[in-house]
DSSP file (Angstrom, degrees, kcal/mol; ACC not computed):
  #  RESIDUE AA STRUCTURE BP1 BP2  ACC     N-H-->O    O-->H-N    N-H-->O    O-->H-N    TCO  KAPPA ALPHA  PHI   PSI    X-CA   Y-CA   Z-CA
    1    1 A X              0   0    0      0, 0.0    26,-0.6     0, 0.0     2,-0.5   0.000 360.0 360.0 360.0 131.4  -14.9   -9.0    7.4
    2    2 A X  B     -A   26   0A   0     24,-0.1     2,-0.3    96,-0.1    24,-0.2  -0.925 360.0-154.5-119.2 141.8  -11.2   -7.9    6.8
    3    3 A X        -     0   0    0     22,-2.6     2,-0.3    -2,-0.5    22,-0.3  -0.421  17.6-159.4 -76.3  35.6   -9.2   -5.5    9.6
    4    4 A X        -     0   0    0     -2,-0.3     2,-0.6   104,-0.2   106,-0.5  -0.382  18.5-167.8 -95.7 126.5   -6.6   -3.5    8.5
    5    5 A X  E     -B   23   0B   0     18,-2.6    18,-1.9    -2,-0.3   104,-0.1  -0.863   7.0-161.8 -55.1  70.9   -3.6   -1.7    9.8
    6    6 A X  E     +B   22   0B   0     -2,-0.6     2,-0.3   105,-0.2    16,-0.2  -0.086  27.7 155.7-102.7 140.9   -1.7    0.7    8.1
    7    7 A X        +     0   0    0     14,-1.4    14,-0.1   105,-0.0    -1,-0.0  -0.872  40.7  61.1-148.0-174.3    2.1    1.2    9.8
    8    8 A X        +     0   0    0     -2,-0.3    11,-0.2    12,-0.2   104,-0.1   0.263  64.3 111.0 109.8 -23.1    5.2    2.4    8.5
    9    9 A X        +     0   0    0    102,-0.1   105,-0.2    85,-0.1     2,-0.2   0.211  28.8 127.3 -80.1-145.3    4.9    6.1    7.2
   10   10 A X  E     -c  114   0C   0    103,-1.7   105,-1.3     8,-0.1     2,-0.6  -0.598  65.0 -48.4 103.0-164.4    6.6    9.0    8.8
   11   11 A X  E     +c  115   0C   0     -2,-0.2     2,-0.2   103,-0.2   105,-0.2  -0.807  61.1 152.6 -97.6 102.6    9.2   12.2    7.6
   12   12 A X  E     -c  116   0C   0    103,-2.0   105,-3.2    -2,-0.6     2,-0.4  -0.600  43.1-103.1-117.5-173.3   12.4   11.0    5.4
   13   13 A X  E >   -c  117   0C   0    103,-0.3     3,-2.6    -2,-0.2   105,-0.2  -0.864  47.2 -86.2 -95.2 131.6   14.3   13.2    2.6
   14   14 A X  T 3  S+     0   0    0    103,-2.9    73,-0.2    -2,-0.4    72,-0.1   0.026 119.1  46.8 -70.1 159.4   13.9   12.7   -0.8
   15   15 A X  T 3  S+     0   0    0     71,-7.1    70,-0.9     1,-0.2    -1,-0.2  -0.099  92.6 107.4 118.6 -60.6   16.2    9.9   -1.8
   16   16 A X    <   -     0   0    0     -3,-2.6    69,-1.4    69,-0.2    70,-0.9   0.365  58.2-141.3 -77.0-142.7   15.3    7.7    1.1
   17   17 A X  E     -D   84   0D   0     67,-0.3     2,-0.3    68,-0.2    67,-0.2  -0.941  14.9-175.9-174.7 147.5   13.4    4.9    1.1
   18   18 A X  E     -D   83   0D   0     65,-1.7    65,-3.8    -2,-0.3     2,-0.3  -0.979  18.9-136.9-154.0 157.9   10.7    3.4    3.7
   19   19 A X  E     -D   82   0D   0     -2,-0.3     2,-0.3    63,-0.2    63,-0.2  -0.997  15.7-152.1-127.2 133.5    8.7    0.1    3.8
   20   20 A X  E     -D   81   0D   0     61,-2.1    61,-6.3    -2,-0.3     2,-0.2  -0.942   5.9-154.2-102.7 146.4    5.1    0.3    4.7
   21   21 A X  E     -D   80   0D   0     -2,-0.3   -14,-1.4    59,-0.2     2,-0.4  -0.661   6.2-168.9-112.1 148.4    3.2   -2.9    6.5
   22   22 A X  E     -B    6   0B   0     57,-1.7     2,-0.6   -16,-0.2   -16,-0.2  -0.882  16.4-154.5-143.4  96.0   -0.5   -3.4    6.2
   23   23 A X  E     -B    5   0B   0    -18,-1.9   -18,-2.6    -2,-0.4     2,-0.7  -0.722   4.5-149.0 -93.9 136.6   -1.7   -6.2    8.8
   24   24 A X        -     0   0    0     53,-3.8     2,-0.2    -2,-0.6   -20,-0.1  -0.716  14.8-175.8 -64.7 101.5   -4.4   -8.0    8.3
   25   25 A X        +     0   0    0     -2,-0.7   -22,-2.6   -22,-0.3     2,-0.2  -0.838  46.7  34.2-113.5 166.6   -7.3   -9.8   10.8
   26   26 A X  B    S-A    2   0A   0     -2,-0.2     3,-0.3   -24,-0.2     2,-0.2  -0.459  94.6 -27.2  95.7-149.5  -10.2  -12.0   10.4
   27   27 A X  S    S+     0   0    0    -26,-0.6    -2,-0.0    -2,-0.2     0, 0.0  -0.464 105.5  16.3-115.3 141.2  -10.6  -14.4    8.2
   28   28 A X    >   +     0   0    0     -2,-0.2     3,-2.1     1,-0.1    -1,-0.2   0.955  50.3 165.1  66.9  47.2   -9.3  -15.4    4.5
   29   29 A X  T 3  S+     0   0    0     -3,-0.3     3,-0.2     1,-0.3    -1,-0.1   0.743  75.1  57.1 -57.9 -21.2   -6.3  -13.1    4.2
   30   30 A X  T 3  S+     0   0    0      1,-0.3    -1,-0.3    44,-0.1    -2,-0.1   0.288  97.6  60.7-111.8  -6.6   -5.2  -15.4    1.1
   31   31 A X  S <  S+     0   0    0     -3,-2.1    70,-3.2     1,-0.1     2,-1.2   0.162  90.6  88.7-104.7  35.1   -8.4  -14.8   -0.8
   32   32 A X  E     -G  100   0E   0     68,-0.3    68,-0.2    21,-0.2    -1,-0.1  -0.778  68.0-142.1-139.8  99.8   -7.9  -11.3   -1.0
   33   33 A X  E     -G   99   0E   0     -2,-1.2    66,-3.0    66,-0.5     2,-0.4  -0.581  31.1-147.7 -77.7 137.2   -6.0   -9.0   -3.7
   34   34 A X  E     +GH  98  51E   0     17,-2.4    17,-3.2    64,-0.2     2,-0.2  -0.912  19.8 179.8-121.1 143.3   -4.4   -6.3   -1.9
   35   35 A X  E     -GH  97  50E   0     62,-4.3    62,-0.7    -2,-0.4     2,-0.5  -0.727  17.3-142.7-125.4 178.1   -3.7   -2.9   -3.0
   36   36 A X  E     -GH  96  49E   0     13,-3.6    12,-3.1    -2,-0.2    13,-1.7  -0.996  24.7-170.7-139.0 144.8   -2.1    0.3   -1.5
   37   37 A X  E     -GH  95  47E   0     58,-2.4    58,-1.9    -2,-0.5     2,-0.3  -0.863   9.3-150.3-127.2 168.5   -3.3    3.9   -2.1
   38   38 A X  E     +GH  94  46E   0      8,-3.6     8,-4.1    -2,-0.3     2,-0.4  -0.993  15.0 179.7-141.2 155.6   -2.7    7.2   -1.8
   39   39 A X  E     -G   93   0E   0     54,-2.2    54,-1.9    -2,-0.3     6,-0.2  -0.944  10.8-167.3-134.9 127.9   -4.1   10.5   -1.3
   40   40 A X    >   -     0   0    0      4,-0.5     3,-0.8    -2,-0.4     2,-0.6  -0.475  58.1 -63.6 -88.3-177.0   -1.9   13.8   -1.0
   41   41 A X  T 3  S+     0   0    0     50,-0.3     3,-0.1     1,-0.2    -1,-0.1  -0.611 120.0   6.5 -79.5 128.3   -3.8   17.2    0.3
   42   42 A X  T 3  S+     0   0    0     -2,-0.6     2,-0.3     1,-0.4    -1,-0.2   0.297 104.0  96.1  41.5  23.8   -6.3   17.8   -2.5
   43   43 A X  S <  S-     0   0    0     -3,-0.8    -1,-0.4     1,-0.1     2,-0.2  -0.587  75.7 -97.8-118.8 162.1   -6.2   15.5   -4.4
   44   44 A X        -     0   0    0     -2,-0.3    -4,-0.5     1,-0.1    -1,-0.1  -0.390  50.4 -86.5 -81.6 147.8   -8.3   12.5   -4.9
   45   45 A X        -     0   0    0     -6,-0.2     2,-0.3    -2,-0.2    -6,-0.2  -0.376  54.4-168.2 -88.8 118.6   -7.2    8.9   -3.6
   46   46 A X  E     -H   38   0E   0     -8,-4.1    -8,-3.6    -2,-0.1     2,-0.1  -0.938  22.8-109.9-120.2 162.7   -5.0    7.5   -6.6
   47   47 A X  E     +H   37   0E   0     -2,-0.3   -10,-0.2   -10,-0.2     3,-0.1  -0.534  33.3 176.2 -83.4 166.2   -4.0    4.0   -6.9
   48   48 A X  E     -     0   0E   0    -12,-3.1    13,-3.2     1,-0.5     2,-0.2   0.550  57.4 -26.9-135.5 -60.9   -0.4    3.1   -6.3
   49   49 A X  E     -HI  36  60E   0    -13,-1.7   -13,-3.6    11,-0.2    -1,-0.5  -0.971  49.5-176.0-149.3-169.6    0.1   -0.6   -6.5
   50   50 A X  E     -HI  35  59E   0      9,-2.1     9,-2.1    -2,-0.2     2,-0.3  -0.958   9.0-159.9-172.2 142.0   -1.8   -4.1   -5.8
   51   51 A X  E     -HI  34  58E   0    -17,-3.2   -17,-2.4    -2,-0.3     7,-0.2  -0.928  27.8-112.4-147.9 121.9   -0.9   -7.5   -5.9
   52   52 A X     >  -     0   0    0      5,-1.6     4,-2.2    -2,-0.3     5,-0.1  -0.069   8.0-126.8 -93.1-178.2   -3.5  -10.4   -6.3
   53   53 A X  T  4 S+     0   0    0      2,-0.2   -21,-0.2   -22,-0.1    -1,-0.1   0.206  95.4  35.6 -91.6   9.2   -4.7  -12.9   -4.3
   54   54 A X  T  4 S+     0   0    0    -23,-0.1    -1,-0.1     3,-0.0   -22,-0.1   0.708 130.4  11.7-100.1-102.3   -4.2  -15.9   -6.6
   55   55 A X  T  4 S-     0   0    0      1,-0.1    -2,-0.2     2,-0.0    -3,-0.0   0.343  95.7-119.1 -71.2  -5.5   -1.2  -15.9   -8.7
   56   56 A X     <  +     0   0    0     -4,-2.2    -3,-0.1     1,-0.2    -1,-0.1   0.350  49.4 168.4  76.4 -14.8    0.6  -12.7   -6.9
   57   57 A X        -     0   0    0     -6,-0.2    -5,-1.6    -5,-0.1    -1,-0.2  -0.063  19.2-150.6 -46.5 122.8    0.6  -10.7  -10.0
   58   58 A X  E     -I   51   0E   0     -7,-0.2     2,-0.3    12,-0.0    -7,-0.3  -0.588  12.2-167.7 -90.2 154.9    1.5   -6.9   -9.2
   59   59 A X  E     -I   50   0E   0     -9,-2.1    -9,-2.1    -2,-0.2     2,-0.4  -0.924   5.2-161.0-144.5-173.7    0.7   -3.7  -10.9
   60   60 A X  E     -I   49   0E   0     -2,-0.3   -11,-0.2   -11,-0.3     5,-0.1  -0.994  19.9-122.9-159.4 104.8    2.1   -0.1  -10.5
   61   61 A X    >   -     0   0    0    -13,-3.2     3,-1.8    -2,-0.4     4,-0.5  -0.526  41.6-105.2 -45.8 129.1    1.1    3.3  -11.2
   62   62 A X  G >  S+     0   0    0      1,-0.2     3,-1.0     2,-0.2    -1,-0.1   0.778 110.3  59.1 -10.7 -49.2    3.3    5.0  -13.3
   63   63 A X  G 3  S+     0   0    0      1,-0.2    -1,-0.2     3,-0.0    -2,-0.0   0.235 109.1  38.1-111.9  39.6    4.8    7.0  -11.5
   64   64 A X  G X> S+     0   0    0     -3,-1.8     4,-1.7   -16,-0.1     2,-0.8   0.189  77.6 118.0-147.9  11.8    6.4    4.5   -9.0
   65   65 A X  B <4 S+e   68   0D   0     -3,-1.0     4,-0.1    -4,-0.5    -5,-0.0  -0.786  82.6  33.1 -85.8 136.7    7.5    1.5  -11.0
   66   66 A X  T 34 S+     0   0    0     -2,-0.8    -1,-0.2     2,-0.6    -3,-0.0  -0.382 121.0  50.0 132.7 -38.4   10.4    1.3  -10.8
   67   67 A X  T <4 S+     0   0    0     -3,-0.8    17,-2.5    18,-0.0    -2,-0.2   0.813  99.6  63.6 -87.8 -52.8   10.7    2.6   -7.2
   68   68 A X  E  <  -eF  65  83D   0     -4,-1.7    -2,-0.6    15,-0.3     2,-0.3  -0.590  55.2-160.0 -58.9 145.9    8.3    0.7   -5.4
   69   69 A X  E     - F   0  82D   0     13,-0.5    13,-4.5    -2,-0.1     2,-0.3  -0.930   1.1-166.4-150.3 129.5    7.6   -2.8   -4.5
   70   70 A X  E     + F   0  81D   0     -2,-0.3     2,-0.3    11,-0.2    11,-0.2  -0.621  28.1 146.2 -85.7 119.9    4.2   -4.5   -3.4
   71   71 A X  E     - F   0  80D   0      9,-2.6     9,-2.8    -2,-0.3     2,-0.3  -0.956  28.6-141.2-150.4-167.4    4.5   -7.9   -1.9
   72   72 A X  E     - F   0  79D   0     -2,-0.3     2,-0.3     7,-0.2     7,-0.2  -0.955  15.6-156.4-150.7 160.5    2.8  -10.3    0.9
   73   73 A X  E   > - F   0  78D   0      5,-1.9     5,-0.8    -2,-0.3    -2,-0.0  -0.873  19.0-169.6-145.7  93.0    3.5  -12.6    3.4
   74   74 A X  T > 5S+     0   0    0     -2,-0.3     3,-0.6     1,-0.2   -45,-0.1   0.800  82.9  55.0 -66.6 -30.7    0.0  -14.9    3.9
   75   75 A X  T 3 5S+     0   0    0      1,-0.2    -1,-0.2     2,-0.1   -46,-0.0   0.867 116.8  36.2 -71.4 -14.4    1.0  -16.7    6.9
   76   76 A X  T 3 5S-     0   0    0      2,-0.1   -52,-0.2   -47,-0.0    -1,-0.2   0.420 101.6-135.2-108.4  27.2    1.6  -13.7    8.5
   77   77 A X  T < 5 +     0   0    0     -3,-0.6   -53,-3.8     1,-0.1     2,-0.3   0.902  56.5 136.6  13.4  86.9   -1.4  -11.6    6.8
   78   78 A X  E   < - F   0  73D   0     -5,-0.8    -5,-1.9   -55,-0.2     2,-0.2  -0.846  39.4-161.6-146.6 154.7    0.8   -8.4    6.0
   79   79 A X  E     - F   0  72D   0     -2,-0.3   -57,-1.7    -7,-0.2     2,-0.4  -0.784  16.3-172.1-100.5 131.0    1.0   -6.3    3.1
   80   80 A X  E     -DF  21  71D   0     -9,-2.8    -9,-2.6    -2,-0.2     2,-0.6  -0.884  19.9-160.8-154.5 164.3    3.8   -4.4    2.7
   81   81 A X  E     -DF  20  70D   0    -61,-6.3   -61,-2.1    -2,-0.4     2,-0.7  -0.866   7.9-168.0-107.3 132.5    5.2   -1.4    0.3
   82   82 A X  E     -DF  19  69D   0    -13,-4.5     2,-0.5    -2,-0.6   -13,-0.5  -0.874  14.4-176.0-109.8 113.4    8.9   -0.8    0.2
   83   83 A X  E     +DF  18  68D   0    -65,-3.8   -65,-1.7    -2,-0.7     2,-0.4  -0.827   3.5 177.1-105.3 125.9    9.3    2.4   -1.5
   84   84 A X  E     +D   17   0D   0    -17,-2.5   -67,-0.3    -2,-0.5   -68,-0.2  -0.995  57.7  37.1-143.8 171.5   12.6    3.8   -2.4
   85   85 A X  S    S-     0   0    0    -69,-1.4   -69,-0.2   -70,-0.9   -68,-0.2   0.284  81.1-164.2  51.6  17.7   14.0    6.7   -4.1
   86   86 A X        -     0   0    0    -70,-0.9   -71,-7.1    -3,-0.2     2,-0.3   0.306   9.9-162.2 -55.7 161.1   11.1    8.9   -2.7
   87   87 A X    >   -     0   0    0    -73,-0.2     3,-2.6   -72,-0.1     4,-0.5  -0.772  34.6-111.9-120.0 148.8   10.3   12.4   -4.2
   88   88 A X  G >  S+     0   0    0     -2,-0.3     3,-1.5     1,-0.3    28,-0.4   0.914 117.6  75.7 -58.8 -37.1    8.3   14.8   -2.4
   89   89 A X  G 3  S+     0   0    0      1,-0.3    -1,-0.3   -49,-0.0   -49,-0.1   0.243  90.1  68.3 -58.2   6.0    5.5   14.4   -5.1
   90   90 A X  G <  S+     0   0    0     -3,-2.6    -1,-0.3    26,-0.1    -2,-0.2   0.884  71.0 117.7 -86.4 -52.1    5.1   10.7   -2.7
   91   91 A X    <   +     0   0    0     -3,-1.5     2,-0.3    -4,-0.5   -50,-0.3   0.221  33.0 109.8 -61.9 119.3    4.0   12.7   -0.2
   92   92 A X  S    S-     0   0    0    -52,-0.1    22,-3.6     2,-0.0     2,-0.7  -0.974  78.7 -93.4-179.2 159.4    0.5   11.7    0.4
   93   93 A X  E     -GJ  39 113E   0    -54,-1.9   -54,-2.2    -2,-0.3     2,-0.7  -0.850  52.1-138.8 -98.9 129.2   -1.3    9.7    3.8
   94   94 A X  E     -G   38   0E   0     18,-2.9   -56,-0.2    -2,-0.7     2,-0.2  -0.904  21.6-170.1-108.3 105.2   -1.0    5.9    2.3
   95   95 A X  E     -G   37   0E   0    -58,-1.9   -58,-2.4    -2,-0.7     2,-0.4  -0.617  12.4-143.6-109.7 161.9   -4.3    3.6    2.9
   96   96 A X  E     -G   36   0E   0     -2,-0.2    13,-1.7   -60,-0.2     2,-0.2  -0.833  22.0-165.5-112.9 169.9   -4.1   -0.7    2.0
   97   97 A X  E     -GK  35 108E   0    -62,-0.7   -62,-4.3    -2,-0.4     2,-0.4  -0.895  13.3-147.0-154.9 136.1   -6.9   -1.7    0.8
   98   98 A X  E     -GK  34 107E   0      9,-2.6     9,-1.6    -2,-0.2     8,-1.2  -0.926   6.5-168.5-129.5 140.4   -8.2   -5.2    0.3
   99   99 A X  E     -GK  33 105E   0    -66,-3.0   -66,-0.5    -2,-0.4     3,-0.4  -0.925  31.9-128.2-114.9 129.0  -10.9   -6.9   -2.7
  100  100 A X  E >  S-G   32   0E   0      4,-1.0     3,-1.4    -2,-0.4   -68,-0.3  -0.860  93.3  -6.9 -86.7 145.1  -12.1  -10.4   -1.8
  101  101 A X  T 3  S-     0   0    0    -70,-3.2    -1,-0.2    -2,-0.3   -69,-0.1   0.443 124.6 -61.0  25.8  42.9  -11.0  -12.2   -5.2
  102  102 A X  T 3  S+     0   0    0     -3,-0.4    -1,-0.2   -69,-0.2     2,-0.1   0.700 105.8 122.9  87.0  25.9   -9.9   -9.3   -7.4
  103  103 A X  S <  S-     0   0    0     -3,-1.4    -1,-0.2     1,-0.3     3,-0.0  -0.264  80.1 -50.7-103.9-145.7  -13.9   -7.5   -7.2
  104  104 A X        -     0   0    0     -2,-0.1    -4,-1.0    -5,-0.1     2,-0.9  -0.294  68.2 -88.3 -81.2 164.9  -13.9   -4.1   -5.9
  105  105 A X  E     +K   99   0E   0     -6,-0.2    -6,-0.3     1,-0.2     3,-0.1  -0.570  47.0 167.5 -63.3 112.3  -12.0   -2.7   -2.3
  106  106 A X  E     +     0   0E   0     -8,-1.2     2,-0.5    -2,-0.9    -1,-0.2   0.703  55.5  37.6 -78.7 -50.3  -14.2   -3.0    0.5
  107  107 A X  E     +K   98   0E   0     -9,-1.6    -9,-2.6  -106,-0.0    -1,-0.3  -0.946  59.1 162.9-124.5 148.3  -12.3   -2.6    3.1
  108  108 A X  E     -K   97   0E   0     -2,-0.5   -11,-0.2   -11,-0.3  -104,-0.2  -0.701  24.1-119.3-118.9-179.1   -9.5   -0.4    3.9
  109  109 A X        -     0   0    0    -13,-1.7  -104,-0.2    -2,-0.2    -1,-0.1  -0.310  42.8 -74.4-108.5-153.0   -7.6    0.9    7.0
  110  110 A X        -     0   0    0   -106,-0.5     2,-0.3     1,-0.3  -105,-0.1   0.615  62.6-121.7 -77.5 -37.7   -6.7    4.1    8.8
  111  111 A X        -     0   0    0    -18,-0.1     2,-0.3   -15,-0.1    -1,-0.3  -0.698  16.9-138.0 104.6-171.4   -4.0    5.4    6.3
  112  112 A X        -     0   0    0     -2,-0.3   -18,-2.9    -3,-0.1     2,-1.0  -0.853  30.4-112.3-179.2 139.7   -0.3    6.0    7.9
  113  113 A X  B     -J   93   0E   0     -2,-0.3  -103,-1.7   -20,-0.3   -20,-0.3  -0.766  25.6-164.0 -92.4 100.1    1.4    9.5    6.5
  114  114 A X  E     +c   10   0C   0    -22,-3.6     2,-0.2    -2,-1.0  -103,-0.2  -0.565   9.7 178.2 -94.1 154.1    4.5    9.7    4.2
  115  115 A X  E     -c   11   0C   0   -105,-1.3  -103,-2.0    -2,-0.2     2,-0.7  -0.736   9.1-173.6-161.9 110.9    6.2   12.9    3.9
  116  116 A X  E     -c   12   0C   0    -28,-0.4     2,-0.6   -29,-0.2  -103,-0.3  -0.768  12.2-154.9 -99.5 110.8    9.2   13.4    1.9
  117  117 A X  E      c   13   0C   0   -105,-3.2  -103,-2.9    -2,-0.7    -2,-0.0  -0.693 360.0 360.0 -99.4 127.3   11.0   17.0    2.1
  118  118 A X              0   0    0     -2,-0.6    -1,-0.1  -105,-0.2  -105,-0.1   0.348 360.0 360.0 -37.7 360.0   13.1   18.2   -0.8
């Protein structure tokens, strides 16, 4: 059973840049590829990036490589995204999500709310 916290969102201007944290409780933080989604208002939950729980390897939706970066810190069982150059088209409530050893997300968190104004 994994715990997660979503922290980090709030209201910038396109341009800026925010890092979101995704803590982790319970047990086996380190066997566990983590990813971050998103969903704007009416739309469907897309993925955004994920980095696994072995080697570290990241991946990216299109339409933030370059702009985003997924990493972890396992002693301290955090996730976090630093996104920068956001566009209003970021704007979207941002869940982590965790897969014990790369199978599907089981568990997620609460979400935390980006909003980028033109």
């Amino acid at each position: 059973q994994v715990q997660l916290v979503e922290s980090g969102g709030g209201l910038v201007q396109a341009g800026d840049s925010l890092r979101l944290s995704c803590a982790a409780s319970g047990r086996s933080f380190m066997s566990y590829t983590m990813g971050w989604f998103r969903q704007a208002p009416g739309k469907e939950r897309e993925f955004v990036a994920s980095i696994t729980w072995n080697f570290g390897r990241t991946y990216y939706a299109d339409s933030v490589k370059g702009r985003f970066t997924i990493s972890r810190d396992n002693a301290q069982n955090t996730v976090y995204l630093q996104m920068n150059s956001l566009k209003p088209e970021d704007t979207a409530v941002y869940y982590c999500g965790a897969a014990l050893r790369n199978t599907k997300y089981d568990y997620w968190g609460q979400g935390t709310p980006v909003t980028v104004s033109s």
